[in-house]
C-alpha positions in Angstrom: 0.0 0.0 0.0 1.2 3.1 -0.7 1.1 6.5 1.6 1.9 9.9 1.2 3.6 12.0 3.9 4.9 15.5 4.1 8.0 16.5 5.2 10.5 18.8 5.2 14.5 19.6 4.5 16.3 20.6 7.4 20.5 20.9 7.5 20.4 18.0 4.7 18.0 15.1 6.5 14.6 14.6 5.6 12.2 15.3 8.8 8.3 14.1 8.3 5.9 16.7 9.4 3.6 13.8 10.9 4.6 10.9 13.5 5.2 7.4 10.9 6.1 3.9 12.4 8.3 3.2 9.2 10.6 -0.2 9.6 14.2 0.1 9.6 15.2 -0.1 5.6 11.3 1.1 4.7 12.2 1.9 1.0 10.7 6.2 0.0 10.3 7.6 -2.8 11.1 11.5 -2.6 9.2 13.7 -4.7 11.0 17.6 -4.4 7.9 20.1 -4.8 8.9 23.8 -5.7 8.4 26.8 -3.3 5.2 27.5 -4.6 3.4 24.7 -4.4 0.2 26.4 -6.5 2.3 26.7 -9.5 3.6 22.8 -9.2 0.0 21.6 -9.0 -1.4 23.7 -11.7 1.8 22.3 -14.1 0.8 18.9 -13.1 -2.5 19.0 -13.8 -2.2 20.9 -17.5 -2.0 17.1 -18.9 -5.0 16.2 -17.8 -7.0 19.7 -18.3 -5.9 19.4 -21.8 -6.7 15.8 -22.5 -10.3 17.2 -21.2 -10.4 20.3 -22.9 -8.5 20.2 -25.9 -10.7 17.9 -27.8 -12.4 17.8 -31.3 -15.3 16.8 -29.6 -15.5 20.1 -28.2 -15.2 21.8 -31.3 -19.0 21.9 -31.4 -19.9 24.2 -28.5 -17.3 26.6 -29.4 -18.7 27.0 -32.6 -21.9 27.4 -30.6 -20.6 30.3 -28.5 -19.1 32.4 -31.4 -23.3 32.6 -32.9 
């Protein structure tokens, strides 16, 4: 199962924001988010705005709006 925690740099360790019983060796992955975490989730979610948006399908109602 996987889980997500937060934490944080501090002098070069990794320090989790919430208490974890993680086993010795517990294998992480480490994602690095920006400073502004707004901007990271609005680049990550283009992709799927544009698979939604972006569509031929769509074509219609835009033709719709321009009457």
């Amino acid at each position: 199962m996987l889980k997500t925690l937060w934490a944080t740099v501090r002098q070069g360790k990794i320090e989790l924001l919430e208490s974890a019983e993680l086993p010795e060796g517990t294998r992480v992955l480490v994602t690095l988010l920006p400073d502004d975490e707004a901007e990271f989730w609005l680049q990550a979610s283009q992709t799927s705005l544009d698979a939604v948006w972006d569509n031929a399908e769509d074509d219609v109602y835009a033709q719709l709006l321009q009457k």
